[in-house]
C-alpha positions in Angstrom: 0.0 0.0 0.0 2.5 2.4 0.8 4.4 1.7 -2.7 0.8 2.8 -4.5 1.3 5.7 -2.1 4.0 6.8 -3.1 2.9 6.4 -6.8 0.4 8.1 -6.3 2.1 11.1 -4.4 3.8 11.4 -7.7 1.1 11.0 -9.8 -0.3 13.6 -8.1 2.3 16.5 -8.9 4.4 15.8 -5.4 7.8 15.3 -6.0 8.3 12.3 -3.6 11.6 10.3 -4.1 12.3 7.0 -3.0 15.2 8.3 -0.4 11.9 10.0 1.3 10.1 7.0 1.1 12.6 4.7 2.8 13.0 7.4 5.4 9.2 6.8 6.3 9.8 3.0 5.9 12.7 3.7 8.5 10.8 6.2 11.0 7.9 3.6 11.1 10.3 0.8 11.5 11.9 2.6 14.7 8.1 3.2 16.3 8.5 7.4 16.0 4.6 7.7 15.9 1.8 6.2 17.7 0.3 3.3 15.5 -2.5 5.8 14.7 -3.3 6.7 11.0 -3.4 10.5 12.3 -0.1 10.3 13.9 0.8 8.2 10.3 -0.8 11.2 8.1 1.1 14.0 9.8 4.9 12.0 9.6 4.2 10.8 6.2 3.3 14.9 5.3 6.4 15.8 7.0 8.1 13.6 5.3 7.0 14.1 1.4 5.7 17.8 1.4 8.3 20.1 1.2 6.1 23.2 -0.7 3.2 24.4 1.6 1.1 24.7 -1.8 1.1 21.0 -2.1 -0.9 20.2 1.1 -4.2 20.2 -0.1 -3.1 17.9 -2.9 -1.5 15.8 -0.7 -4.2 15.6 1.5 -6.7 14.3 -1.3 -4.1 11.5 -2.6 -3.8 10.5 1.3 -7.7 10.5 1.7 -8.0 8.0 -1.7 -5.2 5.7 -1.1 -6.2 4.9 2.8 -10.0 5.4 2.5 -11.7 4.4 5.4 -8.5 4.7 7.9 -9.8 8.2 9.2 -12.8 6.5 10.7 -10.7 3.9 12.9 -10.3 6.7 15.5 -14.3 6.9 16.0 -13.8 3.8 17.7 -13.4 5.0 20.7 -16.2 6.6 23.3 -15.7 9.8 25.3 -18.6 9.9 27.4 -20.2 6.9 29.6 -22.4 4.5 28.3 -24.9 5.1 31.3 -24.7 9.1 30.5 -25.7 8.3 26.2 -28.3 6.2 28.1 -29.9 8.6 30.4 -30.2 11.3 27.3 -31.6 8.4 25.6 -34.3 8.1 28.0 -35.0 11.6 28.5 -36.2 12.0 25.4 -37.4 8.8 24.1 -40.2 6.3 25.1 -39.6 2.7 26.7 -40.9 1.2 23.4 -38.4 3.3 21.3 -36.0 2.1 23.3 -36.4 -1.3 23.3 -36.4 -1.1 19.1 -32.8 0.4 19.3 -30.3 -2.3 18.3 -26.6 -2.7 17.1 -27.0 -4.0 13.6 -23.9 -6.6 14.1 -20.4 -6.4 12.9 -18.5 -4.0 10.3 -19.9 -6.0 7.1 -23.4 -5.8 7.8 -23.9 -2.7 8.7 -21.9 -1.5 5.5 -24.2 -3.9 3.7 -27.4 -2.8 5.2 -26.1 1.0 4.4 -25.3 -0.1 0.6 -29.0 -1.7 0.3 -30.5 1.9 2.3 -28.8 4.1 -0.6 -30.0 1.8 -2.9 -33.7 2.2 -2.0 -34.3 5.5 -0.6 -35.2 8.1 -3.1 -34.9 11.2 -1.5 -34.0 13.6 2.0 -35.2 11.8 5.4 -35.6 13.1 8.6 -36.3 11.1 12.0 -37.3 7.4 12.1 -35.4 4.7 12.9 -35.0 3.3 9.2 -33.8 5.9 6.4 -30.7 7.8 6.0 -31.3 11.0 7.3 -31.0 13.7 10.5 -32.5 13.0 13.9 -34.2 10.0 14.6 -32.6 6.9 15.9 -31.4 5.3 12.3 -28.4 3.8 12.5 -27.3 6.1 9.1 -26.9 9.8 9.3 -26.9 12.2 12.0 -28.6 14.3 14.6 -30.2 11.0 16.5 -29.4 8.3 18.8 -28.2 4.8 18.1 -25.4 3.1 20.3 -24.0 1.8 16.9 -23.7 3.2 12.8 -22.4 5.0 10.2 -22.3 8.9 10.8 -23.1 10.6 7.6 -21.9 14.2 7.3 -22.9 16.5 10.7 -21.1 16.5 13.3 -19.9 14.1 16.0 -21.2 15.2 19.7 -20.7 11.7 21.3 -18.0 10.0 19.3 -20.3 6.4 18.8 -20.1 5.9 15.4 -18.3 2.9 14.0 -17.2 4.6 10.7 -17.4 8.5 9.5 -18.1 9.0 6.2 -18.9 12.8 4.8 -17.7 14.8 2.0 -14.6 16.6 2.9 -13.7 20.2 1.0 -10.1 21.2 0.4 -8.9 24.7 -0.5 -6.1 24.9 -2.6 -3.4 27.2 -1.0 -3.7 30.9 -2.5 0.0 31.4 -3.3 -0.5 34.7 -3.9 -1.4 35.4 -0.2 0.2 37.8 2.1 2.8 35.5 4.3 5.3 36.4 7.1 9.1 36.8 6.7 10.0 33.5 6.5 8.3 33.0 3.3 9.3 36.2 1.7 13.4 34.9 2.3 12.2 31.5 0.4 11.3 34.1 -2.1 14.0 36.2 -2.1 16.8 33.4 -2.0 16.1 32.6 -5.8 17.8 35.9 -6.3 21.2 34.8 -5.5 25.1 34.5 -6.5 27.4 33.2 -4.3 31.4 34.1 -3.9 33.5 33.5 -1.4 34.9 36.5 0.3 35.1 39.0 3.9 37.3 37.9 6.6 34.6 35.7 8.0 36.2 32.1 7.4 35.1 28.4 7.3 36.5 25.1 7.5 37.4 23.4 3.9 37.0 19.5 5.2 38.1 17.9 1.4 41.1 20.2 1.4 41.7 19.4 5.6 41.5 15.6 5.1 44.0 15.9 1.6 46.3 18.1 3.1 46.7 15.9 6.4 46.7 12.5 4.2 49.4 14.6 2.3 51.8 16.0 5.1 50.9 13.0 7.9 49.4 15.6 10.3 46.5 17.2 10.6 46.5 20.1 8.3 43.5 22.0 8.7 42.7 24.5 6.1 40.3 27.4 5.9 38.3 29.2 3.1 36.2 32.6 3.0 32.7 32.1 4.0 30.5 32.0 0.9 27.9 35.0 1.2 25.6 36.1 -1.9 27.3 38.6 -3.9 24.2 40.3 -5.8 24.1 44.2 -5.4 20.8 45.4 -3.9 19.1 49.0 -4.1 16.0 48.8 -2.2 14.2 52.0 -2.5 11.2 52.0 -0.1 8.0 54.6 -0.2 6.8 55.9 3.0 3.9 58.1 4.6 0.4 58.5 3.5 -1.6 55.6 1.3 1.8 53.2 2.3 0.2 53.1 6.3 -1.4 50.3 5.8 1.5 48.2 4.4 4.0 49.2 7.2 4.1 45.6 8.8 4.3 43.4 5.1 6.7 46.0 4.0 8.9 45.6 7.5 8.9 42.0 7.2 10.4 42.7 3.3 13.1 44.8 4.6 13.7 42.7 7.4 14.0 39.5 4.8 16.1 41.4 2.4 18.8 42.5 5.1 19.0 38.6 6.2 19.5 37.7 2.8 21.8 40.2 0.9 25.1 41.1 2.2 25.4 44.1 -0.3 22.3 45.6 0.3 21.6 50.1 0.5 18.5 50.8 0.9 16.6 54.3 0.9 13.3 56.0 1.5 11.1 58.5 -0.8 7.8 59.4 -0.8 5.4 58.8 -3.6 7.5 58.8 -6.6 11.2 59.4 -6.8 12.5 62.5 -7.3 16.0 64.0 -6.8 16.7 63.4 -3.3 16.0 60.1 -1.1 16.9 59.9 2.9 18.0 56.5 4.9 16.5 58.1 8.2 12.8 58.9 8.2 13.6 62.0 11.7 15.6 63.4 9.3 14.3 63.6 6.1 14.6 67.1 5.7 18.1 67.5 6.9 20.1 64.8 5.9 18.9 63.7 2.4 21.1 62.0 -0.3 21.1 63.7 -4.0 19.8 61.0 -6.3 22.4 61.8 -9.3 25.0 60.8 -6.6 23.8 57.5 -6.0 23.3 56.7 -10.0 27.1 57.7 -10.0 28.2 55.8 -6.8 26.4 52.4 -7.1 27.6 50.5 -10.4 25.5 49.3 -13.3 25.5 45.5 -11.8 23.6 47.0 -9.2 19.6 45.8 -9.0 17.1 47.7 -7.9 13.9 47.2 -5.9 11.3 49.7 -5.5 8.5 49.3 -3.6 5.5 51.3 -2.9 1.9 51.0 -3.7 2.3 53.7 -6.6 -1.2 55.7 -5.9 -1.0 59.6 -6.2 -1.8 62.0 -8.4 -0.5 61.9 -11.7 0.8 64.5 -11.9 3.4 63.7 -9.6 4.8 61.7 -12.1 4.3 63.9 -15.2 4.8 67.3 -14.6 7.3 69.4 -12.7 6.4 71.1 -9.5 3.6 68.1 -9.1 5.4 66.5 -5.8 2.9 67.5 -2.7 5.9 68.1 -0.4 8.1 70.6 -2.4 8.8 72.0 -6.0 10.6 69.3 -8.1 12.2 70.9 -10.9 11.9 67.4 -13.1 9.0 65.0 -12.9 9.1 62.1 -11.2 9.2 59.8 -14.3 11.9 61.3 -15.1 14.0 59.8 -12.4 12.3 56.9 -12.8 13.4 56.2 -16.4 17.1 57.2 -15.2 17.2 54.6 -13.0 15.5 52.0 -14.9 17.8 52.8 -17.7 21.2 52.9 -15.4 20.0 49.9 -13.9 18.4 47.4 -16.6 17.8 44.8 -13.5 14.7 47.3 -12.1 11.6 45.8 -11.1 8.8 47.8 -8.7 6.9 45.4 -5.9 3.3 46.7 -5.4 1.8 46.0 -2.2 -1.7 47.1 -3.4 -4.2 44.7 -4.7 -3.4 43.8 -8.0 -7.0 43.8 -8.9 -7.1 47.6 -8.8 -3.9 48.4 -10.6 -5.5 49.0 -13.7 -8.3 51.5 -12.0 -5.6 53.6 -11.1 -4.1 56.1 -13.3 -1.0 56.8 -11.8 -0.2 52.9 -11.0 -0.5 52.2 -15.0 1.8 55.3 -15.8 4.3 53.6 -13.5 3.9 49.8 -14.9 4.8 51.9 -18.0 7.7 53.2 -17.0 8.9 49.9 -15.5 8.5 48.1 -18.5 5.4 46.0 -17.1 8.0 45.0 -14.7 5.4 45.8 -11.2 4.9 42.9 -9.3 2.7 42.3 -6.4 4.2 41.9 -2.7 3.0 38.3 -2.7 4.7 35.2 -2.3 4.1 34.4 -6.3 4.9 38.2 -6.9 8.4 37.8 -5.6 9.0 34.7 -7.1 8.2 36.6 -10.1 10.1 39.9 -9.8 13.4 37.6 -8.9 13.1 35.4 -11.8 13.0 39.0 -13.9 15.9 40.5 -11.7 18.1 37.2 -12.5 17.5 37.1 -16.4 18.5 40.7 -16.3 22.5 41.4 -16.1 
């Protein structure tokens, strides 16, 4: 069975290899889990899912290879025969209560069940013979019998011999909003590592030939690897970009974990020709853009992020900035950058349904090429695969 697992894991789109499978084989051979099929479910998910968008599919190949195992745990009674039996009589008559009986083993109640579907035509409610809510039936829900199959509802005294109900699954939205963790998965596709700093590591294949080689231990040392990629981050603040303070903290936070050679600086709005690294002092300690289009090199990439909603204006005409007269519009620094730096891309927080709506978002998206992605997990996937293919 767990061989048509497997194949079926793969069948399925899950890339499940046969060094995971033995590692299951293994874990179950050295009793890690409880011999219960949740326990089983949750180490063999562990063990084959390594993408958090491939849970739902895995959960649907699990549920049709091991039908009926989820039920095995219904087994088992919470609450006191005597206390089912008191509510019992509470609310039913001696003579209904003397009609209640356990049907017999597994097989024929499953039988009786298959021969029910077969000759009921339509929704039932009460009674003590058709599939349906309330009642005392030994098929459905809502009633009392001290033995049968629950059908859909919900469980309030655990009795039932086998569960059976439809089950939805949602795929995973990979475009939702996710924490930091997820956004450095992201970001990591946008890497190129060299070896270099003062920060050093041990070089075991070198160690072991240069001891077999001298006859004493020889330990050698090489630079830590660190990724070399170049990274201008270039972060709107203030106004319409409140509401994205904590997504866009945990982007900054992932970027300076994952780039080594990372500037960063803040504007407002659209870029014009100055930026700031310290939002208290925006006013007094600004840097002038055309410096940092001379000082940072051409290998450079850039991020910008912002939600891109003003006026127009700002963007088109000089003197259009709401905080002070810019003698060039702001596309115009825009297009300087994206020509300096061909690897430019612009992450949009906003929903990406409304882009289009907005006037100065689309004047933007033109200026980047197209290249505006959303701040989603698929967005930055995205924007890094452009920011790699460009050089």
């Amino acid at each position: 069975m767990l061989l048509n697992f497997l194949d079926a894991l793969r069948a399925a789109g899950i890339p499940a290899s046969i060094k995971e499978h033995l590692m299951l084989l293994e874990a179950l051979d050295q009793e890690v889990i409880a011999r219960k099929p949740e326990d089983f479910y949750y180490l063999a998910r562990a063990t084959y899912v390594k993408d958090e968008a491939l849970l739902d599919r895995f959960d649907q190949v699990f549920a049709k290879v091991f039908k009926g195992l989820e039920g095995s745990s219904e087994l088992e009674a919470d609450i006191p025969e005597e206390w089912l039996r008191l509510i019992a009589e509470k609310f039913l008559s001696p003579e209904e209560m003397a009609k209640i009986e356990a049907l017999g083993s597994w097989d024929e109640i499953m039988d009786t069940l298959k021969k029910r579907l077969e000759e009921q035509k339509g929704r039932h409610q009460g009674g003590n013979k058709w599939i349906g809510s309330g009642g005392t039936s030994p098929f459905g829900h809502g009633g009392y019998n001290p033995e049968g199959v629950r059908i859909g509802g919900e469980s309030r005294h655990k009795r039932a011999v086998k569960v059976w109900e439809k089950r939805e699954f949602q795929n995973l939205d990979s475009t939702k909003q996710l924490g930091t963790r997820n956004i450095k998965v992201a970001l990591r596709r946008l890497r190129r590592f060299a070896r270099e700093g003062a920060a050093e590591e041990l070089d075991l294949d070198e160690t072991i030939r240069g001891t077999a080689r001298q006859g004493w231990l020889d330990i050698r040392m090489r630079p830590e690897r660190h990724n070399a990629v170049k990274l201008l981050l270039f972060l709107d603040v203030g106004g319409s970009m409140d509401p994205f303070i904590t997504l866009c903290e945990e982007l900054f936070s992932a970027a300076t974990t994952e780039f080594k050679n990372l500037e960063f600086f803040y504007f407002h709005n659209c870029l014009y020709e100055g930026v700031w690294k310290d939002n208290r002092r925006r006013y007094t300690e600004r840097t002038n853009t055309w410096d940092i289009l001379h000082k940072y090199g051409h290998d450079y990439k850039v991020i910008f992020v912002g939600d891109a909603t003003m006026s127009p204006y700002e963007i088109s005409h000089p003197g259009g900035s709401v905080e002070h007269f810019n003698e060039e519009a702001g596309g115009v620094w825009l297009e300087r950058v994206a020509h300096t730096y061909p690897a430019t891309v612009w992450i949009n927080p906003a929903n990406e349904a409304h882009w289009n709506y907005n006037q100065s978002t689309m004047l933007i998206r033109q200026i980047m090429n197209d290249r505006m992605y959303p701040l989603t997990i698929e967005g930055l996937d995205s924007a890094m695969r452009e920011l790699t293919r460009k050089r």
